[in-house]
C-alpha positions, 0 to 999 in steps of 0.5 A: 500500500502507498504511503504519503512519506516514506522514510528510508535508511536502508541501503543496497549493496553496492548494485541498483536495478529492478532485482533490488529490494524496494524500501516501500511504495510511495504515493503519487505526490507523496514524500521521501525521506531519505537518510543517506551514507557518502557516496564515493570513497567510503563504498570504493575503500570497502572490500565486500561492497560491490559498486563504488557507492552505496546508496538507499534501497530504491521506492516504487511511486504509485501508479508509475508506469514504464514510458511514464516519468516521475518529477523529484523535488528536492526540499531540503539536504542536511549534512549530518557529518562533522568531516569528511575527507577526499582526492584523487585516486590510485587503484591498487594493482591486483585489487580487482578484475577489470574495474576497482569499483566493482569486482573488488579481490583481496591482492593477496590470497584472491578473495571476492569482496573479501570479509575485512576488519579494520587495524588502525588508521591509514591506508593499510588500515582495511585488511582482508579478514582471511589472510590479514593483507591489504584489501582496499582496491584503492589508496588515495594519491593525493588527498586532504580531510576537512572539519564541517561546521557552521556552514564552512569546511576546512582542510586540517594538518597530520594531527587533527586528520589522525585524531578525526581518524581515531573517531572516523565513524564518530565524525562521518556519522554514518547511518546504522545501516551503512556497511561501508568504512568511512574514508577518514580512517586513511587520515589525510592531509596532503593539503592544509588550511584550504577554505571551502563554503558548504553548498551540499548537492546529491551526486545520486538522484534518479530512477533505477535502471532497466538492468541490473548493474553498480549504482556508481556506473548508471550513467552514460560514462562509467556504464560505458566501462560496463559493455561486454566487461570481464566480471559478472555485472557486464552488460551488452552495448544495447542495454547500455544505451537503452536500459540506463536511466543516468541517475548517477549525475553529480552535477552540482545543481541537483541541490535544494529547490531543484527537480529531476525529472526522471525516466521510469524504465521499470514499473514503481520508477525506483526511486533512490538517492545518495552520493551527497556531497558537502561541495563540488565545482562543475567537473568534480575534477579530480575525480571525487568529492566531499562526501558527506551523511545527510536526510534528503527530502523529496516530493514526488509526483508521476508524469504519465506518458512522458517518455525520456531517454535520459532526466531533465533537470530545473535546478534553481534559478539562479544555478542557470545560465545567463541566456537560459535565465527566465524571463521577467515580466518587465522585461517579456514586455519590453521584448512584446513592445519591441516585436509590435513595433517590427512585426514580428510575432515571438512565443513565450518560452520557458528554460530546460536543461535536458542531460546528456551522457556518454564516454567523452564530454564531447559526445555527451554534449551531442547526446544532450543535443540529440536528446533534445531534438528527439524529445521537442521534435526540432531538427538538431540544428534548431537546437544547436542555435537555441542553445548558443543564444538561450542557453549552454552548455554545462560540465556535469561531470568529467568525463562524460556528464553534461547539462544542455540548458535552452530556452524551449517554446511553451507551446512544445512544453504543453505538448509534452505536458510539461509547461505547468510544472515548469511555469510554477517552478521559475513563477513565469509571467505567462 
């Protein structure tokens, strides 16, 4: 039976997709709250978690049906931890076969997700509980620990990082139900006094997939690495380009008063969350951020018959860019009394970011514009020039993730049943 709000603090293990257990139904403009554990590094470090993140159990929404899609309002994210540590990575040789996020092995004896313990603090710390070696697929290249607090970060030296990772679990306030060993435990601090602003965001927001695969690879670039791949999560190069939903999007206006708007490729939409981040730039350039444990709150509601290949996204208006930003009602007027007085008629419009996804930034951005194409019916070089004058084009993610932003007519959106939700959203004069 569907419930109004549906709260969530169990986790998959690693892998996402319709075998996965659901946490619940929720119903059609209902609420979820989530209670997430940080994505990225915690789950890479962990010897027997199988994908690279560690997200919520996913929830089915009332009446959402394949070809349909779910709106996904974000209302609030608190950060729950007191710190949080992050950098560039370096898979450890012999640690995996063929992808360090997902076939994970102890280097020494062999052992599939090994069952670990953890002696210490460092980056030997996670051992592999059969033979006592070293178990984490990954060491952490070049990294820093930050202390969380009043709405700033701050990046601390050797002593401070070993006395947080004597309390890892203490700081990172992990959900009871994660499994993962925070990443604090390593202790770094190869960078100190760095300043940041805490700006969280869910690098994890979406529907499940039509396949069932690692939560970190739903997404047009790391589920490239997935095609034909030497362990058991490989898919076909079809499943990939049809099945995946790119609920994997660490684009950083994925924040409070944001909507993702989702395609429902299995019935119920599953929808899950994770992967929050205390801060990111567009890129997420070294390959990681600052995860953190948080409570999300979402609103959710069911489009039927709106059938995307990939999500839309209205992030806050003022995460827009300059030419994608809505028009207000001086200024819509002054453009009305400039076209009366030429002759020429023009349509209201209202802004859209439509994703695109793929191995490359580069096809990603072409996978955004014919994304848009197929969804407004416009040949692709329409879209092309209304995103070079409303709009642009924005790195979600390195290596393939980006946000295709343009102003699109509102009549096309009506068609689409999309123009009320995107009217109230950005309070629109028309």
């Amino acid at each position: 039976m569907a419930e109004d709000v549906v709260y969530n603090g169990s986790f998959t293990d690693g892998i996402i997709g319709p075998k996965v257990k659901r946490a619940g139904v929720v119903s059609d403009g209902g609420r979820i709250v989530f209670l997430t554990s940080p994505g990225c590094w915690g789950p890479m470090i962990t010897p027997n978690i199988r994908g690279g993140h560690e997200v919520a159990l996913p929830v089915d929404v009332e009446n959402a049906k394949i070809g349909d899609a779910v709106a996904i309002k974000v209302e609030e994210i608190k950060v729950l931890s007191k710190a949080t540590s992050s950098g560039v990575d370096e898979p450890v040789e012999g640690a995996f076969i063929g992808d360090p996020y997902v076939a994970k092995k102890c280097p020494n004896c062999g052992e599939k997700w090994t069952d670990f313990e953890v002696k210490g603090i460092g980056q030997n710390a996670v051992r592999c509980k059969k033979c006592g070696h070293p178990a984490s697929p990954f060491k952490m290249k070049y990294g820093y620990t930050m202390l969380i607090e009043n709405g700033f970060a701050l990046s601390v030296g050797e002593d401070i990082a070993k006395s947080v990772a004597e309390k890892a679990w203490e700081y990172a306030n992990l959900p009871k139900n994660s499994k993962q060993v925070p990443i604090l435990v390593f202790a770094k601090a190869d960078i100190q006094g760095m300043v940041s602003r805490v700006r969280p965001h869910l690098g994890q927001l979406g529907t499940i997939p039509a396949v069932t695969i690692p939560d970190s690879h739903n997404a047009g670039d790391f589920g490239y690495f997935l095609i034909n791949a030497p362990h058991e999560f490989a898919i076909t190069k079809e499943e990939y380009e049809n099945s995946l939903t790119d609920g994997h999007l660490d684009v950083d206006s994925v924040r409070e008063n944001c909507i993702v708007i989702a395609p429902v490729k299995v019935d119920g939409g599953g929808i899950y969350a994770g992967d929050v981040h205390a801060m990111q730039g567009d890129g997420e350039v070294a390959g990681h951020t600052t995860d953190v444990s948080a409570e999300v709150s979402v609103k959710v509601s069911v489009l039927k018959n709106l059938k995307l290949e990939a999500p839309l996204l209205l992030p806050p208006e003022e995460d827009l860019p300059p030419l994608a930003k809505p028009w207000r009602k001086d200024e819509w007027e002054k453009v009305e009394d400039l076209a009366k007085k030429r002759g020429i008629e023009i349509e209201p419009v209202a802004p859209l970011q439509i994703i695109g996804s793929a191995p490359t930034i580069n096809e990603a951005a072409q996978r955004g514009f014919e994304r848009a194409a197929n969804l407004f019916g416009m040949r692709i070089e329409e879209v092309l020039n209304r995103v070079t004058v409303t709009g642009a084009v924005e790195i979600g993610r390195l290596p393939g993730i980006v946000q295709v932003s343009m102003q699109v007519p509102l009549r096309i959106l009506e068609k689409l049943g999309l123009d009320e939700i995107v009217v109230e959203h950005y309070d629109l004069p028309y």
